[in-house]
C-alpha positions as CSV (number, residue, x, y, z in Angstrom):
1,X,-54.5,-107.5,24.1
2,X,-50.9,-106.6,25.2
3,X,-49.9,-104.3,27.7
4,X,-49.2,-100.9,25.5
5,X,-52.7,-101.0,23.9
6,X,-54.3,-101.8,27.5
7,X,-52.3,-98.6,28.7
8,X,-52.9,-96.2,25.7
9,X,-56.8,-97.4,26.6
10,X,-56.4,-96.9,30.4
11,X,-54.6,-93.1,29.1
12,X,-57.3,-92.1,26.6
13,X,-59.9,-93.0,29.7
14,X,-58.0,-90.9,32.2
15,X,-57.6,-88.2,29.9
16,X,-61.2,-87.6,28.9
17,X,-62.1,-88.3,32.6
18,X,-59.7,-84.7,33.3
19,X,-61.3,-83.0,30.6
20,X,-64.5,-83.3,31.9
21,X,-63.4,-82.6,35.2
22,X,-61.5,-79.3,33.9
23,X,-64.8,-77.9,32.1
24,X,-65.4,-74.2,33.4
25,X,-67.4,-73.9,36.1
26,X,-68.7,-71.0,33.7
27,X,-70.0,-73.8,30.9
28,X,-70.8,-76.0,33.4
29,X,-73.6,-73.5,34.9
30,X,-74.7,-72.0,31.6
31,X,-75.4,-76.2,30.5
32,X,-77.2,-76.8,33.8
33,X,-79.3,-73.6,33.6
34,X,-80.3,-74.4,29.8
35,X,-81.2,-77.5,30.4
36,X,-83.8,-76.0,33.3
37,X,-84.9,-72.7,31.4
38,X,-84.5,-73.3,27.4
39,X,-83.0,-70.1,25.7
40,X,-82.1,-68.4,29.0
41,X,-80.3,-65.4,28.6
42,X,-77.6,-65.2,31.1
43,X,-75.6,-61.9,30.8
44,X,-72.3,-63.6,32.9
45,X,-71.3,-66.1,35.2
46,X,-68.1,-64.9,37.7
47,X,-66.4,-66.3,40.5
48,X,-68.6,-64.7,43.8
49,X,-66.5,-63.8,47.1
50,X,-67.8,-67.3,48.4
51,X,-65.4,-70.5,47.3
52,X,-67.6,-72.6,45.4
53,X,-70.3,-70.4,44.6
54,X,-70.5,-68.5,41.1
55,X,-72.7,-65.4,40.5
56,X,-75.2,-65.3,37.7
57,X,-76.4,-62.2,36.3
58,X,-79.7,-62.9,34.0
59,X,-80.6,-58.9,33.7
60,X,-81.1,-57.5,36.8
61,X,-81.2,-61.1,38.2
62,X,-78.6,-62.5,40.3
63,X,-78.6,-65.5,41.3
64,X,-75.7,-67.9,42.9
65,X,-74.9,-71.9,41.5
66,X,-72.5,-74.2,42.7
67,X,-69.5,-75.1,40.0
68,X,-71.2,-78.2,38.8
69,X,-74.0,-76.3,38.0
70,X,-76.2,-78.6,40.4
71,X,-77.0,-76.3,43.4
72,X,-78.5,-72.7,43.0
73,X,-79.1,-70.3,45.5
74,X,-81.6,-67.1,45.6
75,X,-80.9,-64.3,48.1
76,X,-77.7,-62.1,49.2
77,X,-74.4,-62.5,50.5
78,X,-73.4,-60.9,53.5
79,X,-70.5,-59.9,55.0
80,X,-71.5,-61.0,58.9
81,X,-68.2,-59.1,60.2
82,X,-68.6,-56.3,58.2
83,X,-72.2,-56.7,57.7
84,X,-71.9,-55.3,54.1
85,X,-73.9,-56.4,51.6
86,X,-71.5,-58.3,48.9
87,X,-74.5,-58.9,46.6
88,X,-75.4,-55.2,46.4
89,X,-72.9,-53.6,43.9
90,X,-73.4,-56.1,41.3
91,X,-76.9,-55.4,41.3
92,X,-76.6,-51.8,41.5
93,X,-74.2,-51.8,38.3
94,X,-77.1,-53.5,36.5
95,X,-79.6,-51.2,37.5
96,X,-77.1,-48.6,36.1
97,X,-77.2,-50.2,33.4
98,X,-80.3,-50.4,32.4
99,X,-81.2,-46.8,33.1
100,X,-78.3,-45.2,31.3
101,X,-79.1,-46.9,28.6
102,X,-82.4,-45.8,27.8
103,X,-80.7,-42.0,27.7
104,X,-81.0,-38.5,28.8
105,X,-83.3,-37.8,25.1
106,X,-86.3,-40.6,26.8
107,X,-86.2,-38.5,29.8
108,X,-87.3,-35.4,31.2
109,X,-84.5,-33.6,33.4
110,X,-84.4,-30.9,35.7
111,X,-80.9,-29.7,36.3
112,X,-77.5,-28.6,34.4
113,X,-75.5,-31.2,33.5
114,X,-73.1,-30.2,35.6
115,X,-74.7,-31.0,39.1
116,X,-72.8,-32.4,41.3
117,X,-75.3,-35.6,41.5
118,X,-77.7,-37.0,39.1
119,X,-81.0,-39.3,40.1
120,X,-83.3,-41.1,38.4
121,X,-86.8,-40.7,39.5
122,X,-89.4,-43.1,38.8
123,X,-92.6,-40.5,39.0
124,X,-96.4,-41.3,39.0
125,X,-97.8,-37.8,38.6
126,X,-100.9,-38.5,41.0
127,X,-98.6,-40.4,43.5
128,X,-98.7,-37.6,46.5
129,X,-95.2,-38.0,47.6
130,X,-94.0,-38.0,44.1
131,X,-95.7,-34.3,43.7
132,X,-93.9,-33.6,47.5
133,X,-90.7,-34.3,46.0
134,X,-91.0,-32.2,42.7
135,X,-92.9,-29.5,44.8
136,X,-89.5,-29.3,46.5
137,X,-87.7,-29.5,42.7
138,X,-85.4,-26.4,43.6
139,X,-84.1,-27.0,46.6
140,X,-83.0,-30.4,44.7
141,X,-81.1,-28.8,42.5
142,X,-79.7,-26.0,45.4
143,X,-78.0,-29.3,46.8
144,X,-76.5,-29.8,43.6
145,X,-78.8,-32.7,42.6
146,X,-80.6,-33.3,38.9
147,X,-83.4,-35.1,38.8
148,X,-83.8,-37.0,35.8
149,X,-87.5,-38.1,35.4
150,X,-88.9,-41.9,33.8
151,X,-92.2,-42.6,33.9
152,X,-93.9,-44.7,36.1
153,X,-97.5,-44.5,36.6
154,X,-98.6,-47.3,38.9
155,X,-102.6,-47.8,37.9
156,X,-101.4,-48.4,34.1
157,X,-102.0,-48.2,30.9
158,X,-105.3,-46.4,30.3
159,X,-105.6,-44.1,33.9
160,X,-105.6,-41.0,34.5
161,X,-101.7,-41.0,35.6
162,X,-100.7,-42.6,32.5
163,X,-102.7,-40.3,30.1
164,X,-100.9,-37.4,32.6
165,X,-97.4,-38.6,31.8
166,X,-98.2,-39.1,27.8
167,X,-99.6,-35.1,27.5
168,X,-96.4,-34.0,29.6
169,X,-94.2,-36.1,27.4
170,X,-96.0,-34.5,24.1
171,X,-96.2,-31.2,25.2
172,X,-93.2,-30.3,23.3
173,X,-89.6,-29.9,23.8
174,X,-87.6,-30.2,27.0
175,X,-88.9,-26.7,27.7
176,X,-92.4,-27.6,27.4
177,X,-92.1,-31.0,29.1
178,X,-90.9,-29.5,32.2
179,X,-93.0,-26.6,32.3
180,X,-96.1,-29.4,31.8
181,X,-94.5,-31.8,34.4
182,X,-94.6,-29.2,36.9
183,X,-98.1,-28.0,35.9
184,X,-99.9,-31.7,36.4
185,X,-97.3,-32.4,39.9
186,X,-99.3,-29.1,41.0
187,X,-102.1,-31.1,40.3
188,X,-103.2,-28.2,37.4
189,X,-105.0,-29.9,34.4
190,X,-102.8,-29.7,31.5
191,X,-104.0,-30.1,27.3
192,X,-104.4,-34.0,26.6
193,X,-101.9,-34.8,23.9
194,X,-100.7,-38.0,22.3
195,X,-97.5,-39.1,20.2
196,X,-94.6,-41.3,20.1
197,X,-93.6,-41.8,23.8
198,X,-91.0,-43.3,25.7
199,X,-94.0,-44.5,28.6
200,X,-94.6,-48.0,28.0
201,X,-90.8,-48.4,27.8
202,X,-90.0,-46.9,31.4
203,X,-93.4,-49.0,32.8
204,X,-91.6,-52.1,31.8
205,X,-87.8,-51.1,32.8
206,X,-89.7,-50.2,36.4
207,X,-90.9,-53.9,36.4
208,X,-87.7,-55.2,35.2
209,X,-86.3,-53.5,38.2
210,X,-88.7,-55.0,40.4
211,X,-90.4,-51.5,41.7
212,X,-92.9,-51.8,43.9
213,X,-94.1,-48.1,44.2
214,X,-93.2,-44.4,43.3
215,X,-91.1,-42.5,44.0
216,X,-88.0,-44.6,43.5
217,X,-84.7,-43.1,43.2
218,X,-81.7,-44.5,41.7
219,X,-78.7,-43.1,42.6
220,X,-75.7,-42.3,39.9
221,X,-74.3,-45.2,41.7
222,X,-77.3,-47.8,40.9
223,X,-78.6,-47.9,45.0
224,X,-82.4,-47.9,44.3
225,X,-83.9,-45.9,46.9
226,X,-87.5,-46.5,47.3
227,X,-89.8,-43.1,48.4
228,X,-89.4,-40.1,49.3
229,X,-86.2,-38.4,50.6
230,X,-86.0,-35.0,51.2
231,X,-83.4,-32.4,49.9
232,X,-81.0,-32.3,52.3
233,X,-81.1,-35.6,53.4
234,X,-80.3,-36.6,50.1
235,X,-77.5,-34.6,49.5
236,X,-76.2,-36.2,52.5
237,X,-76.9,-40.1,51.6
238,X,-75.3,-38.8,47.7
239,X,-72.3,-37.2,49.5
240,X,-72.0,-40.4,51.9
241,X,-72.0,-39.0,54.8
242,X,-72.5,-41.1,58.3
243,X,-75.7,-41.9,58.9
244,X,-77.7,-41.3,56.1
């Protein structure tokens, strides 16, 4: 074999060698991450604020693997000088997300739509803090705040909460599903109705987004703020100020 063949061999070998070693991180991961869960859908996979460490987002899922796709990591990031939470706003911008996306039509809303905030409310109609917060549903909005209802009645499909949000859903138009959404918080009976309804789809975005009771606030923002806050407070936490 003379020397130009053995060093066009030894090239071609150094060559393929630096294209593997130049494969995104990005293909690398999503490879390594196939091979483990078949038919994953991963929505993206970015650079994180740690060197070596890439952020996957699978939903509302986020999740951190090294480059070569061999090391993964489940939990936060955080900022031990600033103590900030460097995981947080990626998570809160799929929450966003999510919720926007099922739109103001699948919702009931209390408020103009020009408030100064909007939050989403995950409500169980027999949940007692959920009927504290919409007992107080005016002096939400006096803070400049609309509430934009989703349904989330813990005991299921088949109890009495979940029968409660389908009549309020079917009582009519926005009008009427207000009116009948205050009625059943008051803990009034209201006419059992059935129809196409949005229910099932805001029980299974709730355990997408990992709730773990009602109410739950999400904030224009995407901060999920579990229970109940009261008016002012709010307002305060929406308006950012110190403290709250």
């Amino acid at each position: 074999m003379t020397k130009a063949r053995v060093f066009a061999l030894a090239l071609a070998a150094l060559m393929l060698a630096a294209q593997s070693a130049w494969a995104s991180p990005e293909k690398t991961i999503r490879e390594a991450l196939g091979k483990i869960v078949p038919g994953v859908e991963i929505d993206s996979v970015t650079a994180s604020p740690v060197d070596g460490l890439y952020e996957v987002m699978i939903g509302t899922q986020l999740m951190y693997v090294t480059a070569d796709g061999r090391y993964f990591v489940d939990g936060r990031i955080v900022d031990l000088e600033t103590r900030e939470d460097l995981s947080e706003p990626r998570l809160a911008g799929a929450r966003k997300g999510l919720v926007d996306a099922v739109g103001e039509s699948q919702m009931v809303v209390f408020g103009p739509d020009d408030a100064k905030h909007t939050v989403t409310v995950f409500t169980d109609i027999e949940c007692g803090y959920c009927r504290k917060l919409h007992g107080q549903i005016d002096e939400y909005l006096k803070e400049g705040i609309r509430v934009r209802y989703l349904f989330y009645p813990r005991a299921g499909q088949g109890s009495p909460a979940y029968t409660e949000a389908v009549s309020v859903w079917c009582a009519g138009d926005a009008a009427a599903q207000r009116s009948a959404m205050t009625e059943a918080k008051s803990g009034k009976p209201i006419p059992e109705k059935t129809c196409k309804n949005p229910v099932d789809a805001h029980m299974a975005l709730g355990q997408e987004l990992g709730l773990r009771g009602t109410p739950a606030i999400l904030t224009e923002t995407g901060e999920m703020i579990p229970g109940y806050v009261e008016p002012k407070r709010l307002a305060a936490q929406l308006n950012g100020a110190p403290g709250s």
